[in-house]
DRENPA-3360 file (N, C-alpha, C; in nm, 2 decimals, always signed):
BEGIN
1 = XXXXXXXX = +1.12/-0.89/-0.84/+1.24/-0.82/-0.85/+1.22/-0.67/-0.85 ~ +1.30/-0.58/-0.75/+1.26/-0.49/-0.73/+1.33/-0.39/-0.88 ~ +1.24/-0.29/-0.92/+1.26/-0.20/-1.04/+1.36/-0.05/-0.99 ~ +1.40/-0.07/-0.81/+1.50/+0.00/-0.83/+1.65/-0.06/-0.74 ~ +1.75/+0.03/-0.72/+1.85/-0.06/-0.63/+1.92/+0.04/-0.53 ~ +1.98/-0.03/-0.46/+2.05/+0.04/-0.34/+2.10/+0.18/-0.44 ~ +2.11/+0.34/-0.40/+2.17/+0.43/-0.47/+2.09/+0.51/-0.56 ~ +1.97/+0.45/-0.63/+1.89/+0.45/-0.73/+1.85/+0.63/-0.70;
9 = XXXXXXXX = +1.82/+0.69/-0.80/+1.72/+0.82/-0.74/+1.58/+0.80/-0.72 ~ +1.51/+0.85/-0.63/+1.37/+0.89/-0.63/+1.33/+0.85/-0.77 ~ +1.21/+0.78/-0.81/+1.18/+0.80/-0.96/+1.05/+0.91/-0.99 ~ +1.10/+0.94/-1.09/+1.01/+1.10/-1.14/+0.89/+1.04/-1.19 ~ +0.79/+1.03/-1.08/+0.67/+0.97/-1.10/+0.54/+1.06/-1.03 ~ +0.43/+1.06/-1.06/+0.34/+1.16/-0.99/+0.21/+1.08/-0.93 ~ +0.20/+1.13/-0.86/+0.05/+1.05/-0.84/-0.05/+1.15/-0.71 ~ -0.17/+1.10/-0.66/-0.24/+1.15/-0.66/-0.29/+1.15/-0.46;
17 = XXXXXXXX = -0.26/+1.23/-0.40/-0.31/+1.21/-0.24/-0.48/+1.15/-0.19 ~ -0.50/+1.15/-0.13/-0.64/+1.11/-0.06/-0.75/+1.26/-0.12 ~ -0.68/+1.36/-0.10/-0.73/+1.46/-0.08/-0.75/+1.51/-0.29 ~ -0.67/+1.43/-0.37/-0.64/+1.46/-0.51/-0.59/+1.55/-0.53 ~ -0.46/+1.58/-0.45/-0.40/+1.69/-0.47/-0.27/+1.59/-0.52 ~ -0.16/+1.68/-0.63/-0.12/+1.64/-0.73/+0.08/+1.58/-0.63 ~ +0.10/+1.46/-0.59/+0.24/+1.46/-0.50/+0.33/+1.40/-0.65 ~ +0.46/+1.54/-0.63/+0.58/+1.46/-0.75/+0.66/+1.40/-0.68;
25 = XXXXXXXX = +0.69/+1.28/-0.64/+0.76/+1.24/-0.57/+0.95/+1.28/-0.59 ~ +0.97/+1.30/-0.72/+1.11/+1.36/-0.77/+1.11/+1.49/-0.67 ~ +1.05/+1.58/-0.67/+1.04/+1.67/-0.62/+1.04/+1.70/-0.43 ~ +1.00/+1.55/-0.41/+1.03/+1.53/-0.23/+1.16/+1.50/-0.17 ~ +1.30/+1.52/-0.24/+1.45/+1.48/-0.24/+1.45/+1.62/-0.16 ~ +1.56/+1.58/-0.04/+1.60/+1.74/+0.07/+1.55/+1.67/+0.17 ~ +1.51/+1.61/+0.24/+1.42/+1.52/+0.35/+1.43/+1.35/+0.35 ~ +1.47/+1.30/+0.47/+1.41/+1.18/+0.39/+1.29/+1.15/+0.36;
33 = XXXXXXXX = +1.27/+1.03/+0.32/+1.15/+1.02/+0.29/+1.16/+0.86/+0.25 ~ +1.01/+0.79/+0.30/+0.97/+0.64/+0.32/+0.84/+0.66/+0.24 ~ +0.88/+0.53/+0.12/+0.78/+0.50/+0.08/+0.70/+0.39/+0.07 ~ +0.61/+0.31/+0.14/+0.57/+0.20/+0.11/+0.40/+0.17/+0.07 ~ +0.42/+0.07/+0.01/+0.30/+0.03/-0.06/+0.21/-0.10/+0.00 ~ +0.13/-0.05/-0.02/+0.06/-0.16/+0.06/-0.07/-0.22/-0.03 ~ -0.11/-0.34/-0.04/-0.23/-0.38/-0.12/-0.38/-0.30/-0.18 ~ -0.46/-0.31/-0.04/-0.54/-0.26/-0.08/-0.60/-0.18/+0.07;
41 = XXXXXXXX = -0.66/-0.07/+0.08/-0.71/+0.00/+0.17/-0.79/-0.04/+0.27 ~ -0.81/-0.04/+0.41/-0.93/-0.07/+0.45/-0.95/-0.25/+0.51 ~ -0.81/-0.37/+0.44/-0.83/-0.47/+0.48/-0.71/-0.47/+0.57 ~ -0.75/-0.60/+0.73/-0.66/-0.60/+0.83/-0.54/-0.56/+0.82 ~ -0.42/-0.63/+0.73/-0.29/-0.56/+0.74/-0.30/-0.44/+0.70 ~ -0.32/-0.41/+0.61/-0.32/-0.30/+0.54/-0.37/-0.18/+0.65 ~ -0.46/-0.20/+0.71/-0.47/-0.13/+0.84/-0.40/-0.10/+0.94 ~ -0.33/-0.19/+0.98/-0.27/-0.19/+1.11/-0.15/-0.15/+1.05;
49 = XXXXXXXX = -0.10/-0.17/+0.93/+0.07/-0.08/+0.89/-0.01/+0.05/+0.91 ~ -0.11/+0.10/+0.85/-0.12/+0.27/+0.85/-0.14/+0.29/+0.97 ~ -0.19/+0.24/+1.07/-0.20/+0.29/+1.20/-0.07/+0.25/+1.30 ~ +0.02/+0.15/+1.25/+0.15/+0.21/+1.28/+0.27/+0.31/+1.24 ~ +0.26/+0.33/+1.13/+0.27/+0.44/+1.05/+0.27/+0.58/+1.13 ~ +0.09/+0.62/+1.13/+0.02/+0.66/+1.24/+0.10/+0.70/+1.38 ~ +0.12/+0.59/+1.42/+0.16/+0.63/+1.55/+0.28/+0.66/+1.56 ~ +0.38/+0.64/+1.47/+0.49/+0.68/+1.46/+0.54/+0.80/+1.42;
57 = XXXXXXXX = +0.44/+0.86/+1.30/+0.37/+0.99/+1.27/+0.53/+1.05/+1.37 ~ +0.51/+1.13/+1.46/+0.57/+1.25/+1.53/+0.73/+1.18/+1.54 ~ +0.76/+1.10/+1.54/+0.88/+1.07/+1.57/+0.95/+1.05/+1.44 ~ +0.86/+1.00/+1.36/+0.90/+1.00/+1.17/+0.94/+1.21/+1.15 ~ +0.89/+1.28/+1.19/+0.83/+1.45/+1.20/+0.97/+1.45/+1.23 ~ +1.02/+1.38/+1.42/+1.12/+1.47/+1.45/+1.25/+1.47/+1.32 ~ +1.25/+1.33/+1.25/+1.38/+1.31/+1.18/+1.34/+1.41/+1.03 ~ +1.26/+1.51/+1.07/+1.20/+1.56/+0.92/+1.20/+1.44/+0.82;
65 = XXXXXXXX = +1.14/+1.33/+0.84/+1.14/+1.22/+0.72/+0.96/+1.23/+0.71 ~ +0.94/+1.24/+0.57/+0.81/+1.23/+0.53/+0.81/+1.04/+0.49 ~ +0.63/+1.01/+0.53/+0.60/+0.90/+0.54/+0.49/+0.92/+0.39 ~ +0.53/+0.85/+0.28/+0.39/+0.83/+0.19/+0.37/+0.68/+0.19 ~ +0.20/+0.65/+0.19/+0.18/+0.48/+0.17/+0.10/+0.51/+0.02 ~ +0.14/+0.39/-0.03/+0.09/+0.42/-0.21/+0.04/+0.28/-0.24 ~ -0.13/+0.28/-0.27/-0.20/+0.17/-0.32/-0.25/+0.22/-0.46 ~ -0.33/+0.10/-0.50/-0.40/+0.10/-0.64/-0.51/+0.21/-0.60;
73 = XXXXXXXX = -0.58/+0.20/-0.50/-0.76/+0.26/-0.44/-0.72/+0.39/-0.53 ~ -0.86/+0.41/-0.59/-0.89/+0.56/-0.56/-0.88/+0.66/-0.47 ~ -0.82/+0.81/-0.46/-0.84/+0.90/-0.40/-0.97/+0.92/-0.33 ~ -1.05/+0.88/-0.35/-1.21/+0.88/-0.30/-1.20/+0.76/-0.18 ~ -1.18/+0.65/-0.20/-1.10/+0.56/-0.12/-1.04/+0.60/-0.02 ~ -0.93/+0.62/-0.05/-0.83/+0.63/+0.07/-0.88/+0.75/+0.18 ~ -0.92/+0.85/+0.12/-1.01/+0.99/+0.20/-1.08/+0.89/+0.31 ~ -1.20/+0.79/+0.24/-1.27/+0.72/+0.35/-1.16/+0.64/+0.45;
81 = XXXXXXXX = -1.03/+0.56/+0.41/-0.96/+0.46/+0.47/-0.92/+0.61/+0.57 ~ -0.87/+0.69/+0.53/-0.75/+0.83/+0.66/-0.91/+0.81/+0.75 ~ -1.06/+0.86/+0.68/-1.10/+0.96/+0.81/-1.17/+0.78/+0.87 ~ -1.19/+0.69/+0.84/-1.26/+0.61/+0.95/-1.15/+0.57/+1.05 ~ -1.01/+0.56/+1.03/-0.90/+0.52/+1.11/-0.87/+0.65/+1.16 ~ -0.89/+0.78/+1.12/-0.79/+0.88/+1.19/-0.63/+0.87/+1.15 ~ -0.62/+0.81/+1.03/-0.48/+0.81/+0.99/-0.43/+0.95/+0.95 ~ -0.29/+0.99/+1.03/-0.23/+1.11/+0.98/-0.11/+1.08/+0.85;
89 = XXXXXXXX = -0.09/+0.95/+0.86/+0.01/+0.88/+0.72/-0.07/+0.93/+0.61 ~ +0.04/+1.00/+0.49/-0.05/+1.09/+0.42/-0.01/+0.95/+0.28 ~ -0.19/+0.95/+0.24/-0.21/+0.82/+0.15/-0.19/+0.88/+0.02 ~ -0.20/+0.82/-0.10/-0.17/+0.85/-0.25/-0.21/+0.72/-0.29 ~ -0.33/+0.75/-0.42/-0.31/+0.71/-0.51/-0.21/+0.63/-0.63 ~ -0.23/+0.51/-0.68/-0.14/+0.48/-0.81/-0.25/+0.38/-0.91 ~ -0.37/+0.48/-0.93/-0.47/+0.39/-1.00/-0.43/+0.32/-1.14 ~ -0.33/+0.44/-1.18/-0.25/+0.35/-1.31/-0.17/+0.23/-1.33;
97 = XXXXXXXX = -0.10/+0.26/-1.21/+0.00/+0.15/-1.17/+0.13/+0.19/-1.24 ~ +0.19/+0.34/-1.27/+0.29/+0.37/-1.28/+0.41/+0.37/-1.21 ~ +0.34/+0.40/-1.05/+0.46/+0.39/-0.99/+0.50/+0.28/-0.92 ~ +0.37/+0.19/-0.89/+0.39/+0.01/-0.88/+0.54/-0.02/-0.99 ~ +0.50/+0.01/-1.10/+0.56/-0.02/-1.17/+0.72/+0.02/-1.20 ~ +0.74/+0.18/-1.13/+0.89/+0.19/-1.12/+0.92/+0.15/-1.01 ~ +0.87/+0.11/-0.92/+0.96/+0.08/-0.78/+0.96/-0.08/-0.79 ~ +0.86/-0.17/-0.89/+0.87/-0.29/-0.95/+0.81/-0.37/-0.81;
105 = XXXXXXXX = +0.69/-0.29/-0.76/+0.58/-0.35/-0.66/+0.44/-0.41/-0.75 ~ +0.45/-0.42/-0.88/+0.35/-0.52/-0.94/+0.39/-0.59/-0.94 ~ +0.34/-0.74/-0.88/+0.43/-0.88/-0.89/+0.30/-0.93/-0.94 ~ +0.33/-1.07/-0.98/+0.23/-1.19/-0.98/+0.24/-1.24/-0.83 ~ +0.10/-1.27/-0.80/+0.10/-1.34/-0.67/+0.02/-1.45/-0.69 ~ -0.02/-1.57/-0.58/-0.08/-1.66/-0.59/-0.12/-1.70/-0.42 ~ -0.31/-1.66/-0.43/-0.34/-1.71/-0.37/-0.45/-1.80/-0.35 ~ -0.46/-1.93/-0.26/-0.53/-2.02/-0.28/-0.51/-2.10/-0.40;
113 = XXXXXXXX = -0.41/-2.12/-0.49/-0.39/-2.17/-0.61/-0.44/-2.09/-0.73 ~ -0.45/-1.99/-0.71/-0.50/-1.88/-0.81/-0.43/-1.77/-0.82 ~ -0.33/-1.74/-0.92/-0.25/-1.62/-0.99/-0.26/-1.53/-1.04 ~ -0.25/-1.39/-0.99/-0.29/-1.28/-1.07/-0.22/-1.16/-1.03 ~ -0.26/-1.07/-1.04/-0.13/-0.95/-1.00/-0.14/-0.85/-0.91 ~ -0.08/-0.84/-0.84/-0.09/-0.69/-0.71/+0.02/-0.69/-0.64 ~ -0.03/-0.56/-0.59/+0.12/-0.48/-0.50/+0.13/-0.59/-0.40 ~ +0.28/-0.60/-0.43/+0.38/-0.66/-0.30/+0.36/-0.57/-0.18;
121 = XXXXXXXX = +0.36/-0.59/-0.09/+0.41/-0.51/+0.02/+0.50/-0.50/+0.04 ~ +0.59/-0.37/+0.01/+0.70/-0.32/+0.03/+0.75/-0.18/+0.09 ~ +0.84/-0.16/+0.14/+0.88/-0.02/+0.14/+1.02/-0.01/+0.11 ~ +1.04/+0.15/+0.08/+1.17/+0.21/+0.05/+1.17/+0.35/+0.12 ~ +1.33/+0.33/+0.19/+1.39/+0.44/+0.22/+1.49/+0.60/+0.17 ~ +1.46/+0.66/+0.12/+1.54/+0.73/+0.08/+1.62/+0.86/+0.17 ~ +1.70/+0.89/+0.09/+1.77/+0.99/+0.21/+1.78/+1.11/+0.14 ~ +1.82/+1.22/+0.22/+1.78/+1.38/+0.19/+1.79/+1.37/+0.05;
129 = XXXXXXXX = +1.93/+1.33/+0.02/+2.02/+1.33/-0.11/+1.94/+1.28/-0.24 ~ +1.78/+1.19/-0.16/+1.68/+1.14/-0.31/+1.73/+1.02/-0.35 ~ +1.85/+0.94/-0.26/+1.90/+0.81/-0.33/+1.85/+0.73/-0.24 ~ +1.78/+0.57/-0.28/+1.74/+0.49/-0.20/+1.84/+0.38/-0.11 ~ +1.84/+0.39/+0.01/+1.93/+0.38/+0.11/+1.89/+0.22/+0.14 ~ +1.77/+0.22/+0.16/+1.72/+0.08/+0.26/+1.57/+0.03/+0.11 ~ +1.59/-0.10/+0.15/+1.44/-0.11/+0.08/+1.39/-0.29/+0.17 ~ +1.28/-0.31/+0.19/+1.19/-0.39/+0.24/+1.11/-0.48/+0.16;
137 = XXXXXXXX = +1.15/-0.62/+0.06/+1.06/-0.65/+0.00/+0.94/-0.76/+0.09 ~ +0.84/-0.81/+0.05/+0.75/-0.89/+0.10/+0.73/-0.87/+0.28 ~ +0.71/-0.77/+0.30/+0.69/-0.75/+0.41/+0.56/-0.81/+0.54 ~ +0.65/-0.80/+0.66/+0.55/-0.82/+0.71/+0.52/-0.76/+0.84 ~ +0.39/-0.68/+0.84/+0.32/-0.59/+0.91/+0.37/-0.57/+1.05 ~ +0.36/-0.68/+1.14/+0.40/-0.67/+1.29/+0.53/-0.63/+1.30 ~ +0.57/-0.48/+1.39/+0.66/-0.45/+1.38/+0.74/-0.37/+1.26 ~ +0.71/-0.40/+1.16/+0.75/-0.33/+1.02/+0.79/-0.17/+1.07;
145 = XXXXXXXX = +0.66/-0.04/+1.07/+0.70/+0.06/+1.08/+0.84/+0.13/+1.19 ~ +0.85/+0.03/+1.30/+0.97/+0.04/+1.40/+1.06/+0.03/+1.33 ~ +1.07/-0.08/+1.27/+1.24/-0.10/+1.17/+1.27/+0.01/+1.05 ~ +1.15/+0.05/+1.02/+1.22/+0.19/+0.94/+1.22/+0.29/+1.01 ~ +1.13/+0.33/+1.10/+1.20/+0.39/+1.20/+1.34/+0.39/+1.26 ~ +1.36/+0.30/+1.29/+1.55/+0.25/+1.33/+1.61/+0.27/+1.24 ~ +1.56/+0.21/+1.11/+1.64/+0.26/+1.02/+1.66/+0.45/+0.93 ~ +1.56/+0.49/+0.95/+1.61/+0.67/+0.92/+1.63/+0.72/+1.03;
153 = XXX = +1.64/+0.67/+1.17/+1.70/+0.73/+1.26/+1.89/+0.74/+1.25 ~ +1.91/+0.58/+1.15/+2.02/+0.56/+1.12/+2.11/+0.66/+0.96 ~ +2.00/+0.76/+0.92/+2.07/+0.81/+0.81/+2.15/+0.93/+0.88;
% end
């Protein structure tokens, strides 16, 4: 169940880029802006969304919509995931799991018959105004970054 809803504001949460420079996400409202979260750095899906991401980069630019993807990895992490792909998708930290936690992307999952907890793959849309417009739960990778593309082309 997602921890926010259609209308919701931005939540005033902070966290930490590839580079450990300090992003307030409250403070990214005036632009749109797409947030999605992805498991863990560096494994197949999780790659191929940032390098669609990536490629969408300049066209995400023209709508002035900023693109953040937010895992558990360390900042030291993600630095290696941007420079071995060439990713321009600008990555962030959530080693706490604060902001998992307000956008209500910690789930329990189960795989192989075995239970335990991590990021959903999800994303969210917000618009200049900082209210969440669109959101994306359990996603899935092929094609994904085009549909929010379509979709902030539509704010």
């Amino acid at each position: 169940m997602s921890g926010l809803s259609i209308g919701d504001a931005i939540p005033a949460v902070k966290l930490q880029d590839a580079d450990g420079a300090t992003i307030d996400l409250a403070a990214m409202k005036g632009a749109p802006l797409v947030v999605y979260f992805y498991p863990k750095a560096d494994t197949p899906g999780c790659t191929t969304e940032a390098q669609d991401f990536t490629r969408l980069a300049p066209e995400f630019a023209h709508l002035n919509a900023q693109v953040l993807a937010v895992s558990r990895d360390a900042p030291a992490k993600l630095c290696k995931f941007r420079d071995k792909y060439g990713l321009t998708v600008r990555l962030a930290s959530d080693e706490e799991g604060a902001v998992c936690e307000a956008f209500g992307t910690w789930v329990e999952k189960q795989n192989y018959g075995r239970t335990y907890m991590g990021i959903e793959r999800s994303t969210f849309l917000f618009g200049a105004d900082g209210k969440l417009t669109k959101e994306w739960r359990k996603v899935r990778v092929k094609g994904h970054a085009d549909a929010v593309l379509e979709a902030a082309k539509a704010l």
